[in-house]
N, CA, C, O and CB atoms as a CASP TS submission, in Angstrom:
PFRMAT TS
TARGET T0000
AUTHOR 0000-0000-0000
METHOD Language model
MODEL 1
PARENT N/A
ATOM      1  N   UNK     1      11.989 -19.031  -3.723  1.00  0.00           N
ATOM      2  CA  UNK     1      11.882 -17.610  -3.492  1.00  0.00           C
ATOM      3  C   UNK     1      13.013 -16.909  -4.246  1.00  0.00           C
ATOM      4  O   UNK     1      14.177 -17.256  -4.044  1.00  0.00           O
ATOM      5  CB  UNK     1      11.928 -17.288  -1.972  1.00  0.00           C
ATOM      6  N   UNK     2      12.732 -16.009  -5.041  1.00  0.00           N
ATOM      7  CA  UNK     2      13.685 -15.278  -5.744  1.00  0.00           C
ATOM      8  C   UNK     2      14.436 -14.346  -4.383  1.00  0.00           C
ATOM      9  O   UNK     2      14.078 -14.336  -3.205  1.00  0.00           O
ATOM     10  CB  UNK     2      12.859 -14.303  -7.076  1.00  0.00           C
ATOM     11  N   UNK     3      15.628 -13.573  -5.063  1.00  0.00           N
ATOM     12  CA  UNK     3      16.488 -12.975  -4.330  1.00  0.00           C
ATOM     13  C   UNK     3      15.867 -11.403  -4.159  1.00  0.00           C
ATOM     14  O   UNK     3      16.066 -10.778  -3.117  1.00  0.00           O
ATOM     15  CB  UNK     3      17.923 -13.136  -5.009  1.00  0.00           C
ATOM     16  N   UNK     4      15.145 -10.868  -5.215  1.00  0.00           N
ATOM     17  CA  UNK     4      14.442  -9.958  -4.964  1.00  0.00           C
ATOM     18  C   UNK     4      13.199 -10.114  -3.760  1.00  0.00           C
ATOM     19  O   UNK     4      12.929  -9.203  -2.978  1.00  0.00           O
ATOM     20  CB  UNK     4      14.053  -9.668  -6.196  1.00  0.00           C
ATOM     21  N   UNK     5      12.843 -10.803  -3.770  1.00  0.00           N
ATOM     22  CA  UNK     5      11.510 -10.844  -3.051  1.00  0.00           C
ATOM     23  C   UNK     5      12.286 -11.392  -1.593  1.00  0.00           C
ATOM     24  O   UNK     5      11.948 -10.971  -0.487  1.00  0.00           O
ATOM     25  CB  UNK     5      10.139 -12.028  -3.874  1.00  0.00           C
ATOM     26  N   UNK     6      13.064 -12.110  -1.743  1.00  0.00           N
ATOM     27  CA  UNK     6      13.855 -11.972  -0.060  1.00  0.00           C
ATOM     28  C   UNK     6      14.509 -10.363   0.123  1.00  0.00           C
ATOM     29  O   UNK     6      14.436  -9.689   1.150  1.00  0.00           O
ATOM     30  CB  UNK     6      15.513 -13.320   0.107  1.00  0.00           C
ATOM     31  N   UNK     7      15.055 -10.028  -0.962  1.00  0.00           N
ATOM     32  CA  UNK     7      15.469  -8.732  -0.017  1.00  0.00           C
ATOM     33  C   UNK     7      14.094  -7.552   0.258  1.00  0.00           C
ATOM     34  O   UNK     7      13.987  -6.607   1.039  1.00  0.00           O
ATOM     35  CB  UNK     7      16.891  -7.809  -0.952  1.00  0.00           C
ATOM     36  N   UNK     8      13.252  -8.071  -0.680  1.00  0.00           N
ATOM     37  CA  UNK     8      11.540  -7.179   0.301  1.00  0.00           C
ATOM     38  C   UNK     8      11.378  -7.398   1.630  1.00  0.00           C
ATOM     39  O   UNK     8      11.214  -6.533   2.490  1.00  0.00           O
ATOM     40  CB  UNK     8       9.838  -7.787  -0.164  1.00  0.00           C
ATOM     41  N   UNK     9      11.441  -8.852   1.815  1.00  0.00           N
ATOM     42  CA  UNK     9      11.239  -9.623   2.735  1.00  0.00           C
ATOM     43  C   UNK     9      12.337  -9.323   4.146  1.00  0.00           C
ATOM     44  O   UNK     9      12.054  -9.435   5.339  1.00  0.00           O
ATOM     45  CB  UNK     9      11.326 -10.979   2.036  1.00  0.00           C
ATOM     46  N   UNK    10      13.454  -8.976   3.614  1.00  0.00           N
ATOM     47  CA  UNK    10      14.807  -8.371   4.832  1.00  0.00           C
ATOM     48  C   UNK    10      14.519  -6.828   5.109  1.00  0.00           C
ATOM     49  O   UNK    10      14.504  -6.262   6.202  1.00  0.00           O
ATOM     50  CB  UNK    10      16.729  -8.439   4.057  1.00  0.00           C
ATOM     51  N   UNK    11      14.347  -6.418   4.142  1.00  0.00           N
ATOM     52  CA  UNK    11      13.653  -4.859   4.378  1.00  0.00           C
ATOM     53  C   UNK    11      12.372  -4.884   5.279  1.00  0.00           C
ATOM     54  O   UNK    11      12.206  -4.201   6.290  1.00  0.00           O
ATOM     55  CB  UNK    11      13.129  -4.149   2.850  1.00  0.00           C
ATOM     56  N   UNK    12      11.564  -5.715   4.784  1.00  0.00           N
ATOM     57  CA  UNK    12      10.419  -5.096   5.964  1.00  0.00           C
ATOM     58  C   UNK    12      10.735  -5.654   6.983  1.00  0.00           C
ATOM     59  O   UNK    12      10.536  -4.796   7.843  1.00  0.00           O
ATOM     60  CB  UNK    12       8.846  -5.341   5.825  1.00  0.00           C
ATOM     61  N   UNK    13      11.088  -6.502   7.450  1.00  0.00           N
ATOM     62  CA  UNK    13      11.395  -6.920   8.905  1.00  0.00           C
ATOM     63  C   UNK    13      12.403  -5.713   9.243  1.00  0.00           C
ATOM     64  O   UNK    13      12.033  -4.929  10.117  1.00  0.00           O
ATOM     65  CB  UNK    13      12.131  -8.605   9.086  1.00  0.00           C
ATOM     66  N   UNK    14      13.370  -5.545   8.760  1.00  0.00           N
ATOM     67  CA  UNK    14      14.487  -4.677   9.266  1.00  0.00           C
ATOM     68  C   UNK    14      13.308  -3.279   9.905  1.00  0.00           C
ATOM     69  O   UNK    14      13.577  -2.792  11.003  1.00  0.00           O
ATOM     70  CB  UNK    14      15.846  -4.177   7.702  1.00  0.00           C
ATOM     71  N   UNK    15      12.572  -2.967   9.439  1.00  0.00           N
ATOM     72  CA  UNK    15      11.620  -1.514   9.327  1.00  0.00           C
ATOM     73  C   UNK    15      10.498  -1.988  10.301  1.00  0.00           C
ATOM     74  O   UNK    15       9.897  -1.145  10.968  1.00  0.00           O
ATOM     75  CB  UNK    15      10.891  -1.047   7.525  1.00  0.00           C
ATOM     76  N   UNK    16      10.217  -3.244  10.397  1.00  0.00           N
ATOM     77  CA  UNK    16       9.230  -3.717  11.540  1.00  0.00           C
ATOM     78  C   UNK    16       9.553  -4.099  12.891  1.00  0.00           C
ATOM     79  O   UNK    16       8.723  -4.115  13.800  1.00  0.00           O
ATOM     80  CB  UNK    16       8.613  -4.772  11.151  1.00  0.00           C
ATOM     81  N   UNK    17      10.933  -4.446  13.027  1.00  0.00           N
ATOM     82  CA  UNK    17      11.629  -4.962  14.270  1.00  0.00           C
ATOM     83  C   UNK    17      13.326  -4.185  14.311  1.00  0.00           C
ATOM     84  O   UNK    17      14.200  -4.629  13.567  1.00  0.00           O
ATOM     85  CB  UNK    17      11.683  -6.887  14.128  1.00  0.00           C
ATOM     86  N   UNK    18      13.513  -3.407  14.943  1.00  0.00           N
ATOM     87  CA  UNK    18      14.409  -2.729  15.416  1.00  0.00           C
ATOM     88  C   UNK    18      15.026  -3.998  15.798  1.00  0.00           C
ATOM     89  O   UNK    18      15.693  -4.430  14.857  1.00  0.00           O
ATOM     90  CB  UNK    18      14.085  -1.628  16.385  1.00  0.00           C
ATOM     91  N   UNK    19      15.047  -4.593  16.602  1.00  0.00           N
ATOM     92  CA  UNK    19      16.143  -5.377  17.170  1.00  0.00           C
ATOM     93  C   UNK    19      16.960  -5.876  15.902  1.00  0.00           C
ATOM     94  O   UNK    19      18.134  -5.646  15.613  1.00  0.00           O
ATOM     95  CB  UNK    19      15.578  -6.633  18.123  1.00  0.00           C
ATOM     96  N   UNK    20      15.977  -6.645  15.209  1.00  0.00           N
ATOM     97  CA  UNK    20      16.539  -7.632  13.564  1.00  0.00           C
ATOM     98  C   UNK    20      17.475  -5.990  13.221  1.00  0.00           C
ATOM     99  O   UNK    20      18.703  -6.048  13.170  1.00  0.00           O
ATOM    100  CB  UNK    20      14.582  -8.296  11.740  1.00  0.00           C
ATOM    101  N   UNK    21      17.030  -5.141  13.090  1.00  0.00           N
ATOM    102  CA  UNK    21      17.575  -4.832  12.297  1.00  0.00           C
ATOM    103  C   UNK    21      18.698  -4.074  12.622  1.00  0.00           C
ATOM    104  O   UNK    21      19.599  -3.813  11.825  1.00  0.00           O
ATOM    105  CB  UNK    21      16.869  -4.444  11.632  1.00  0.00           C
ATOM    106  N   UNK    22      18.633  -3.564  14.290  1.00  0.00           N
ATOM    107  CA  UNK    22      20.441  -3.443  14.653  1.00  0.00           C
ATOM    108  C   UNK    22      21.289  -5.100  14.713  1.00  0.00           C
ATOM    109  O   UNK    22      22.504  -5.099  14.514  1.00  0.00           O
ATOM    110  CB  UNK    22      20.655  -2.595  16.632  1.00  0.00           C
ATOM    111  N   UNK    23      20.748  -6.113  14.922  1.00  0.00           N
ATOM    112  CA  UNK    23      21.602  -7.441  14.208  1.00  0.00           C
ATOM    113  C   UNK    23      22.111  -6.918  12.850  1.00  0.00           C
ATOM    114  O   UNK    23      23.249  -6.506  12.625  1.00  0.00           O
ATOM    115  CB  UNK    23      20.543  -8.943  13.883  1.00  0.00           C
ATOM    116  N   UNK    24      20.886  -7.015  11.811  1.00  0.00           N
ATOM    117  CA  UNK    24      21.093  -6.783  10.888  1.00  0.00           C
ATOM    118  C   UNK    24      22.456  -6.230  10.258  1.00  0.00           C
ATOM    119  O   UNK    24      23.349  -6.780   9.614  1.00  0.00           O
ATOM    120  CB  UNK    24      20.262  -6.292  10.822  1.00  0.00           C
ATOM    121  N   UNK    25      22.246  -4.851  10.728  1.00  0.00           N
ATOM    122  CA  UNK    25      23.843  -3.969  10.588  1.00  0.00           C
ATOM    123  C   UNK    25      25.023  -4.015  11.294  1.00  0.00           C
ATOM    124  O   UNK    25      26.079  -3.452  11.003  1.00  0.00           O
ATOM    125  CB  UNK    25      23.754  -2.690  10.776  1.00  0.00           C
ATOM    126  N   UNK    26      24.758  -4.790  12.334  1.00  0.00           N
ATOM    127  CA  UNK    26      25.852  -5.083  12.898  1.00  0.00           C
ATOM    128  C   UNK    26      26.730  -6.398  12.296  1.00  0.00           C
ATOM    129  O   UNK    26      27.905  -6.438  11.932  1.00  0.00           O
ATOM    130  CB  UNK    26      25.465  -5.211  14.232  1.00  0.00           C
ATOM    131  N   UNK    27      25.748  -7.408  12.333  1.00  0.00           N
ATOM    132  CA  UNK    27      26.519  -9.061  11.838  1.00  0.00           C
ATOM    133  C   UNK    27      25.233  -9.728  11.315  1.00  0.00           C
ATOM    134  O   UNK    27      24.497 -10.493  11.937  1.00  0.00           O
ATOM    135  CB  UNK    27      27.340 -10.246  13.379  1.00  0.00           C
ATOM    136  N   UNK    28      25.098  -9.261   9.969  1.00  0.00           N
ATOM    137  CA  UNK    28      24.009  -9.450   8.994  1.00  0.00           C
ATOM    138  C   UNK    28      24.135 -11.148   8.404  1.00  0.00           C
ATOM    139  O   UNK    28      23.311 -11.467   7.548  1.00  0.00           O
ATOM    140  CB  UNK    28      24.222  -8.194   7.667  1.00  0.00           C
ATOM    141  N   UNK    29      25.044 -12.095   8.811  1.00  0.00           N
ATOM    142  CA  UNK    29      24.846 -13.266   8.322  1.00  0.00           C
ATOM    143  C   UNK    29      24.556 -13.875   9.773  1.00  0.00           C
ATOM    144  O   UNK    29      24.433 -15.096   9.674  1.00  0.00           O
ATOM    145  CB  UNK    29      26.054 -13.853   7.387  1.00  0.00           C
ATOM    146  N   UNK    30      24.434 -13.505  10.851  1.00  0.00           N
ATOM    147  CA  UNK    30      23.644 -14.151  12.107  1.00  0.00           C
ATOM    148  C   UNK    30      22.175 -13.783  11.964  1.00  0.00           C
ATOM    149  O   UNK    30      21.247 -14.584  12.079  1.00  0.00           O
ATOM    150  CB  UNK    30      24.205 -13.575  13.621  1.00  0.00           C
ATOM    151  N   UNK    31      22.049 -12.315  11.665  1.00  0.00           N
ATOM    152  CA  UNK    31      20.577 -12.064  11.476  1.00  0.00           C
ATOM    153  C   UNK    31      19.737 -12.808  10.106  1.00  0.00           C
ATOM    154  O   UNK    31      18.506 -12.819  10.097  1.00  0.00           O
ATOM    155  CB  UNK    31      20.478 -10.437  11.348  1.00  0.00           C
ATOM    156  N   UNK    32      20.437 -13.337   9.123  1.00  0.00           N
ATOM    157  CA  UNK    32      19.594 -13.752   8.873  1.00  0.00           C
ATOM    158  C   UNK    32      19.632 -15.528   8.569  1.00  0.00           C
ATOM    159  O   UNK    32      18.999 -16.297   7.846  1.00  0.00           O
ATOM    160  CB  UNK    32      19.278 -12.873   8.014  1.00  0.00           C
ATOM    161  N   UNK    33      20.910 -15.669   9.708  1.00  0.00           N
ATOM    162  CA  UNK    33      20.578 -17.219   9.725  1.00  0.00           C
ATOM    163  C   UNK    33      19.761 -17.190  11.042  1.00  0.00           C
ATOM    164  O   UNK    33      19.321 -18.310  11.301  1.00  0.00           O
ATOM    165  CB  UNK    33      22.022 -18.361   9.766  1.00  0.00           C
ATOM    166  N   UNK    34      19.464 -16.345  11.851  1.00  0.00           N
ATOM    167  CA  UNK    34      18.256 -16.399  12.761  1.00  0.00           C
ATOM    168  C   UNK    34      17.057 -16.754  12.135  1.00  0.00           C
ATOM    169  O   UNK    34      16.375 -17.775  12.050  1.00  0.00           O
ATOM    170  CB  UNK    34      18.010 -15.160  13.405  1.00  0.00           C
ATOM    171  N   UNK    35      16.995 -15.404  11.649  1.00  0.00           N
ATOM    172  CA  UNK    35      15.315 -14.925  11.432  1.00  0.00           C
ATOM    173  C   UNK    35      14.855 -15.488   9.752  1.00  0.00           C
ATOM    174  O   UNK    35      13.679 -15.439   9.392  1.00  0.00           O
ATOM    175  CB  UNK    35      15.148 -12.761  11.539  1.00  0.00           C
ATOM    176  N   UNK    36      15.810 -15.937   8.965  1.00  0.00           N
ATOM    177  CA  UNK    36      15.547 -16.389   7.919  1.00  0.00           C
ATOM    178  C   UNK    36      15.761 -18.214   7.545  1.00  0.00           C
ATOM    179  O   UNK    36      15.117 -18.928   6.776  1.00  0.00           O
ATOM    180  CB  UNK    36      16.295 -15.471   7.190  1.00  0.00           C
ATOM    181  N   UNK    37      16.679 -18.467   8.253  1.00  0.00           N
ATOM    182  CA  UNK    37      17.188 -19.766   7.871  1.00  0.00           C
ATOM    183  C   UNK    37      18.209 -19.762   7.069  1.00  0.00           C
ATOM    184  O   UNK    37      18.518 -20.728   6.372  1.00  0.00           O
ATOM    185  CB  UNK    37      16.317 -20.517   7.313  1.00  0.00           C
ATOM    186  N   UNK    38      18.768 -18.768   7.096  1.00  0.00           N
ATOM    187  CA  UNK    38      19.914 -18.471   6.058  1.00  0.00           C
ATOM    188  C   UNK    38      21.071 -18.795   6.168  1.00  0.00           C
ATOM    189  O   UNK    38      21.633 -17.726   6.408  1.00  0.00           O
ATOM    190  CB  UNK    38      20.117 -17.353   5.827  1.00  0.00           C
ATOM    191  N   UNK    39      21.928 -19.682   6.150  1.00  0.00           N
ATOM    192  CA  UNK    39      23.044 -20.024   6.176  1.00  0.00           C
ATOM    193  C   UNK    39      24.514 -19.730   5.115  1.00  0.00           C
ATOM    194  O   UNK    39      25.106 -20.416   4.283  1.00  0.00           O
ATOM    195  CB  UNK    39      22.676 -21.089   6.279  1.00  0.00           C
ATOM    196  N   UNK    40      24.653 -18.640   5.549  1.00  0.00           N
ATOM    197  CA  UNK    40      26.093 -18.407   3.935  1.00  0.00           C
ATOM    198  C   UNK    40      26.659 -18.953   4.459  1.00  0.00           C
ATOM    199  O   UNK    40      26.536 -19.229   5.653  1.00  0.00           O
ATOM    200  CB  UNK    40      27.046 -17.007   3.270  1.00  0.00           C
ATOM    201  N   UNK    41      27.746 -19.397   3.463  1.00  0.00           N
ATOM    202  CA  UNK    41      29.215 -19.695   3.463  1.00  0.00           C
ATOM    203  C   UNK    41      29.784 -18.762   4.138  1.00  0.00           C
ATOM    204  O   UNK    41      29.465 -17.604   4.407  1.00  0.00           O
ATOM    205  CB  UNK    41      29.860 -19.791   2.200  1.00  0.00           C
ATOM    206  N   UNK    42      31.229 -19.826   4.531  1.00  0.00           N
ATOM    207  CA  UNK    42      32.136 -18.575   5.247  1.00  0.00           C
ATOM    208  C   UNK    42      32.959 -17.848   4.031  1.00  0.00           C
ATOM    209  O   UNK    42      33.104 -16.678   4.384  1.00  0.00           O
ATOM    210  CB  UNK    42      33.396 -19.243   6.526  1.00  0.00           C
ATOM    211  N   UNK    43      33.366 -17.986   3.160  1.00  0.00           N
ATOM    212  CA  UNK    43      34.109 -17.237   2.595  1.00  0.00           C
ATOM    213  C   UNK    43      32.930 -15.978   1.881  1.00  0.00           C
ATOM    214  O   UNK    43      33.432 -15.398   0.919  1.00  0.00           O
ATOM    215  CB  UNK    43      35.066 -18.190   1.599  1.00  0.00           C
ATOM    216  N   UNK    44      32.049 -15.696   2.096  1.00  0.00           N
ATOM    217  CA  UNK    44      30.963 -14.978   1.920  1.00  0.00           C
ATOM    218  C   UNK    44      30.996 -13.498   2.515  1.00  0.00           C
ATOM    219  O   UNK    44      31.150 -13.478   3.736  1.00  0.00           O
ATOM    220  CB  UNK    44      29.927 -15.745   2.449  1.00  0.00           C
ATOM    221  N   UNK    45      30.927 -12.729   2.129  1.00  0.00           N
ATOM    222  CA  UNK    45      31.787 -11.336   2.746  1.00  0.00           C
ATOM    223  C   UNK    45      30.622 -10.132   2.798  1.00  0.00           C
ATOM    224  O   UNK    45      30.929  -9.066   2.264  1.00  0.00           O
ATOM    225  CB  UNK    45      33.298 -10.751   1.518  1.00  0.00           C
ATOM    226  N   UNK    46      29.142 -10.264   3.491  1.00  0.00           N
ATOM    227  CA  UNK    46      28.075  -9.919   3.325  1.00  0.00           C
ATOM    228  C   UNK    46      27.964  -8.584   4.115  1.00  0.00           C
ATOM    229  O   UNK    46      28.052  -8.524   5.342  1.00  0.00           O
ATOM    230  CB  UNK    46      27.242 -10.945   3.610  1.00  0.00           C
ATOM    231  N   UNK    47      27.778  -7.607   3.359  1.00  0.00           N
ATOM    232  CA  UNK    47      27.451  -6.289   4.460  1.00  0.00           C
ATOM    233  C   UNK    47      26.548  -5.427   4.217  1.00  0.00           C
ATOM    234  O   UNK    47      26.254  -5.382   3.023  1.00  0.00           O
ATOM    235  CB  UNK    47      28.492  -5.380   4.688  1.00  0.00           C
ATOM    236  N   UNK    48      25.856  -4.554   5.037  1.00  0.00           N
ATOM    237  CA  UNK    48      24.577  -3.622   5.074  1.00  0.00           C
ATOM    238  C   UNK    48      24.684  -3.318   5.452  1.00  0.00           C
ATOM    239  O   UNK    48      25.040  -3.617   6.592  1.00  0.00           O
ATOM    240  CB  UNK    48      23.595  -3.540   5.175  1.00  0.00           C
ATOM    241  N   UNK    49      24.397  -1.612   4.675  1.00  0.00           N
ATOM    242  CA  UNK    49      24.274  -0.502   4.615  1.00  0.00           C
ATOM    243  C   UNK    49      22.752   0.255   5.171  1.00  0.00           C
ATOM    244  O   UNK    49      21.711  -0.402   5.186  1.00  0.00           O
ATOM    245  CB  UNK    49      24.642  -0.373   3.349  1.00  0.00           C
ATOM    246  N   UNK    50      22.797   1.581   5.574  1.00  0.00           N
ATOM    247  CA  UNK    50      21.730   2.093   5.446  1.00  0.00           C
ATOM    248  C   UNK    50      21.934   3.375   4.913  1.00  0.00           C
ATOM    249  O   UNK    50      22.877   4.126   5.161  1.00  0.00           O
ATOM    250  CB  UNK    50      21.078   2.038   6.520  1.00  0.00           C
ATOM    251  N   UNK    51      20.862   3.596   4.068  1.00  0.00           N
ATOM    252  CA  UNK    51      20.309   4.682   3.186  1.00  0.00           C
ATOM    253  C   UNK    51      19.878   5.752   4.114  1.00  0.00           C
ATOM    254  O   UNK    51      19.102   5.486   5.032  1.00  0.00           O
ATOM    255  CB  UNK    51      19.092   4.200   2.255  1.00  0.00           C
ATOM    256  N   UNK    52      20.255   6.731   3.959  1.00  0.00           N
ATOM    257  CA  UNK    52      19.170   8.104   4.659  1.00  0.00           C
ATOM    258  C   UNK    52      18.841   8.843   3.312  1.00  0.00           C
ATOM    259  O   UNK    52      19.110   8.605   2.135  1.00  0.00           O
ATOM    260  CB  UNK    52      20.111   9.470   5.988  1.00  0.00           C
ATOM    261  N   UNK    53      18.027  10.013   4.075  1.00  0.00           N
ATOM    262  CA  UNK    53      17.472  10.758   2.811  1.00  0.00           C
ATOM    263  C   UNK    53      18.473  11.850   1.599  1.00  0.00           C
ATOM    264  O   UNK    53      18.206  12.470   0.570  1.00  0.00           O
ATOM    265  CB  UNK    53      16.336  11.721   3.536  1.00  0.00           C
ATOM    266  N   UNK    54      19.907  11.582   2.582  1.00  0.00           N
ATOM    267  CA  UNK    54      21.350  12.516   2.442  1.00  0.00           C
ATOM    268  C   UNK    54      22.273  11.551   1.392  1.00  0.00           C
ATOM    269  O   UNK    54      22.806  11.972   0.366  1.00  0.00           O
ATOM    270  CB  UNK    54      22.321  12.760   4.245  1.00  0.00           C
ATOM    271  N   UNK    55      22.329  10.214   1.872  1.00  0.00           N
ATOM    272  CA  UNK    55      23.224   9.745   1.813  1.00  0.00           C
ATOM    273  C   UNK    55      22.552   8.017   0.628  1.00  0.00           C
ATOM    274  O   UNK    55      21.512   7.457   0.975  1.00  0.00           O
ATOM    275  CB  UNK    55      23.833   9.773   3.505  1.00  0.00           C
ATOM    276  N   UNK    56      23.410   7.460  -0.710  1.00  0.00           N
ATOM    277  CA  UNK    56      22.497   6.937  -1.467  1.00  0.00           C
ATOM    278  C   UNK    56      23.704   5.750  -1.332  1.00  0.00           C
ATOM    279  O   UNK    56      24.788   5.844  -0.756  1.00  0.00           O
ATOM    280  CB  UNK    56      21.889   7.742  -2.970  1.00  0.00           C
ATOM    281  N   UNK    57      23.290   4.927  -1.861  1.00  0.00           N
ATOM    282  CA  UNK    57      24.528   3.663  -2.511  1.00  0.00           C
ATOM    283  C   UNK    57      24.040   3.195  -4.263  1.00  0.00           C
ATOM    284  O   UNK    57      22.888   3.257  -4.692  1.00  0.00           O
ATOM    285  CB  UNK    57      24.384   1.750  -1.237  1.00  0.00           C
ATOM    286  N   UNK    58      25.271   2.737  -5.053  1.00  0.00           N
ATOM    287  CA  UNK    58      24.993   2.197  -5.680  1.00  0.00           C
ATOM    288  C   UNK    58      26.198   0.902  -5.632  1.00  0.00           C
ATOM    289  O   UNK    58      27.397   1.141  -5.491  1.00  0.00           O
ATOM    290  CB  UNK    58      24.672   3.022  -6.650  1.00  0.00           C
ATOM    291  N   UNK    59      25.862   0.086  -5.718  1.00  0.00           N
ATOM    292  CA  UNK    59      26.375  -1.625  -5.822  1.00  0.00           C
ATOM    293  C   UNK    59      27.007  -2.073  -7.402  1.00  0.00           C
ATOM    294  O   UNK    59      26.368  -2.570  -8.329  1.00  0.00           O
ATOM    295  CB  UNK    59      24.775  -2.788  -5.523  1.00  0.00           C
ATOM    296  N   UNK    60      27.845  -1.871  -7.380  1.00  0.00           N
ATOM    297  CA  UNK    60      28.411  -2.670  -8.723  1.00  0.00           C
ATOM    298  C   UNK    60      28.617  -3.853  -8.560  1.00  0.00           C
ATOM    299  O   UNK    60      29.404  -4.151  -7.662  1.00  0.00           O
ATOM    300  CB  UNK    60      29.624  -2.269  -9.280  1.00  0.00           C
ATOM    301  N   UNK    61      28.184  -4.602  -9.112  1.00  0.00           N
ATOM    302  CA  UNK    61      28.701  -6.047  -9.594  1.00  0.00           C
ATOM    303  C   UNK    61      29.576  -6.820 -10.121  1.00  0.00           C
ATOM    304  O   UNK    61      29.341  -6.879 -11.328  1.00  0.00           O
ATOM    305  CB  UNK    61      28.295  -6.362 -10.086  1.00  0.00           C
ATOM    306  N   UNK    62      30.691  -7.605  -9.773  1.00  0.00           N
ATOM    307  CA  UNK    62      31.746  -8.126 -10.602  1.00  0.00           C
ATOM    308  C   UNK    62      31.375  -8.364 -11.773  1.00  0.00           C
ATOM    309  O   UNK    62      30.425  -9.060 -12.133  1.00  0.00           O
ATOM    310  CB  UNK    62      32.306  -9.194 -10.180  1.00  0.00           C
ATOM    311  N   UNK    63      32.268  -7.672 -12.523  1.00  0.00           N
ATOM    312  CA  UNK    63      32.171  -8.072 -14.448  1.00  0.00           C
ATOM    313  C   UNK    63      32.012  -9.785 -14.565  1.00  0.00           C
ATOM    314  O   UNK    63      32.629 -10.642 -13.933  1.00  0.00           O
ATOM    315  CB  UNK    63      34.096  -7.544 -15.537  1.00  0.00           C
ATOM    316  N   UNK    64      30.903  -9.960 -15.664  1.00  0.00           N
ATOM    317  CA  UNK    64      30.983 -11.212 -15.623  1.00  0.00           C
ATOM    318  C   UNK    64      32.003 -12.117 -16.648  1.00  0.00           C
ATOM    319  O   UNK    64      32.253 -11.531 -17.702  1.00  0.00           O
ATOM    320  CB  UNK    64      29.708 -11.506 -15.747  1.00  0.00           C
ATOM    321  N   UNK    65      32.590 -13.384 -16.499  1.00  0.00           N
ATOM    322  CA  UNK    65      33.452 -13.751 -16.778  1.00  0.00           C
ATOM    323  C   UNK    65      33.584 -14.665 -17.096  1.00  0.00           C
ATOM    324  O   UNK    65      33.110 -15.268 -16.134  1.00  0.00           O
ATOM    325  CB  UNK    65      33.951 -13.603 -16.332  1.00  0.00           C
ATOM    326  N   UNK    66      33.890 -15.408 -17.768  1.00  0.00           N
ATOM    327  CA  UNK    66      33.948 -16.850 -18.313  1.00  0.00           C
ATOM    328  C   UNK    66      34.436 -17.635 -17.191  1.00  0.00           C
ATOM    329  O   UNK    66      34.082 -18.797 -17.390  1.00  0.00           O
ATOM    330  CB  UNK    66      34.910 -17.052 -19.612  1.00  0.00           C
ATOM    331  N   UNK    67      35.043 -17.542 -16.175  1.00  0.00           N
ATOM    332  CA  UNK    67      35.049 -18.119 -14.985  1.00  0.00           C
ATOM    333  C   UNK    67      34.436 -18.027 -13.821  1.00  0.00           C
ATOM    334  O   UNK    67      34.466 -18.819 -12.879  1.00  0.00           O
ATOM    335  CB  UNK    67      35.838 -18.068 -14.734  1.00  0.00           C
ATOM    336  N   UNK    68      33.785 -16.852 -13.947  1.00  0.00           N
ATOM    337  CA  UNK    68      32.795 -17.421 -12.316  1.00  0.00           C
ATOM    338  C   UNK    68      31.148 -17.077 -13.470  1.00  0.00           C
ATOM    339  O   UNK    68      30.048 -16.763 -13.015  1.00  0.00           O
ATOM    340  CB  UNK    68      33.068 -15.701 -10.021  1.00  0.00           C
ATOM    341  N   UNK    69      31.355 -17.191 -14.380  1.00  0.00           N
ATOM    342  CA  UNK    69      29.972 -17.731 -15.251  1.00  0.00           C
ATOM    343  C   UNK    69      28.655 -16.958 -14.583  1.00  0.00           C
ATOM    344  O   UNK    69      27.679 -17.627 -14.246  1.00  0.00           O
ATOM    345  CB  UNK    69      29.717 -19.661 -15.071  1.00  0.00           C
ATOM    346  N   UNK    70      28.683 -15.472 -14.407  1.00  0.00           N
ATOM    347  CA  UNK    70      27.821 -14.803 -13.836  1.00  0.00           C
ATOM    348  C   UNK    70      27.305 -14.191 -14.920  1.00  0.00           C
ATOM    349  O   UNK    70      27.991 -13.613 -15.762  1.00  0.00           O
ATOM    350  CB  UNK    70      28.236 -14.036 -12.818  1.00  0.00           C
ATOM    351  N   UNK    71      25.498 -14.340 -14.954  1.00  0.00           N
ATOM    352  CA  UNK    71      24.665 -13.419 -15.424  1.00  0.00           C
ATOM    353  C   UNK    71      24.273 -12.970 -15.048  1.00  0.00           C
ATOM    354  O   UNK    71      23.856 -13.494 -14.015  1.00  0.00           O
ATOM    355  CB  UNK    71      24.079 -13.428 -15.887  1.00  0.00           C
ATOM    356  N   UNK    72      23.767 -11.248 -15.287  1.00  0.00           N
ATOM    357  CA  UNK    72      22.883 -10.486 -15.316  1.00  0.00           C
ATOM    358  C   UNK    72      22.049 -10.237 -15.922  1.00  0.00           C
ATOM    359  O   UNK    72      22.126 -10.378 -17.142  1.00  0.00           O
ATOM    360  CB  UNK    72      23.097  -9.890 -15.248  1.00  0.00           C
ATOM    361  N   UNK    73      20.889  -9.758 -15.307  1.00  0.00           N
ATOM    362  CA  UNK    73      19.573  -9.880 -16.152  1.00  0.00           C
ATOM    363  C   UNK    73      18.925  -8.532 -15.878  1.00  0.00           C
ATOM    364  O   UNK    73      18.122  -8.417 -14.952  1.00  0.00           O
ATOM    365  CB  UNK    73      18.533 -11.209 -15.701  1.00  0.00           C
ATOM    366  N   UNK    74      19.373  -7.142 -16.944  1.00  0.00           N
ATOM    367  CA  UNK    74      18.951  -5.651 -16.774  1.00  0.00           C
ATOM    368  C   UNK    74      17.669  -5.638 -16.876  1.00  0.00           C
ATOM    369  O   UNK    74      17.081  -6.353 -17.688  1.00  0.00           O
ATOM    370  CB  UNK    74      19.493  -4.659 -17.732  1.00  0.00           C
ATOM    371  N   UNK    75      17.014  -4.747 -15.988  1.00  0.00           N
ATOM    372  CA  UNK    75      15.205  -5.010 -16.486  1.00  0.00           C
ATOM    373  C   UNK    75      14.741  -3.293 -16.544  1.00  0.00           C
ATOM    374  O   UNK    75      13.590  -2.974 -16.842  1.00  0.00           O
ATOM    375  CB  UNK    75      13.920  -6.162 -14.856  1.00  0.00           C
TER
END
C-alpha cells in the first residue's frame, strides 16, 4: 500500500468514526496502531492537524541529503 492511499484511507475513517478520529488528534500513533496495524518507531515524532475552511497547512519536508538519502517525487 502506498503512503498516499493510506493517508485516503486515515482520512476517511477519521470523517466516518468520530471516536478514531478524536484518538487520532489527540495520540495519532495509538490510533493508528489500533485501527491500522501501524506500529512507528519511538523516535518518530508524528502529529495531526485539522484543516477548517479558515485555517490551511502546508508541510515542508527536510531538504534532501546525502545522508538521510531522501527522495522526492513532484507530480
Amino acid at each position: 500500500m502506498s503512503v498516499e492511499s493510506l493517508k485516503v484511507q486515515i482520512i476517511k475513517k477519521a470523517w466516518e468514526d468520530p471516536e478514531f478520529k478524536k484518538l487520532l488528534l489527540a495520540d495519532p500513533k495509538s490510533a493508528l496502531k489500533k485501527e491500522f496495524g501501524i506500529d512507528l518507531p519511538a523516535d518518530v515524532d508524528l502529529k495531526v492537524v485539522e484543516e477548517t475552511t479558515e485555517t490551511y497547512y502546508l508541510v515542508l519536508p527536510p531538504e534532501p541529503t546525502a545522508e538521510n538519502n531522501l527522495k522526492y517525487v513532484w507530480s
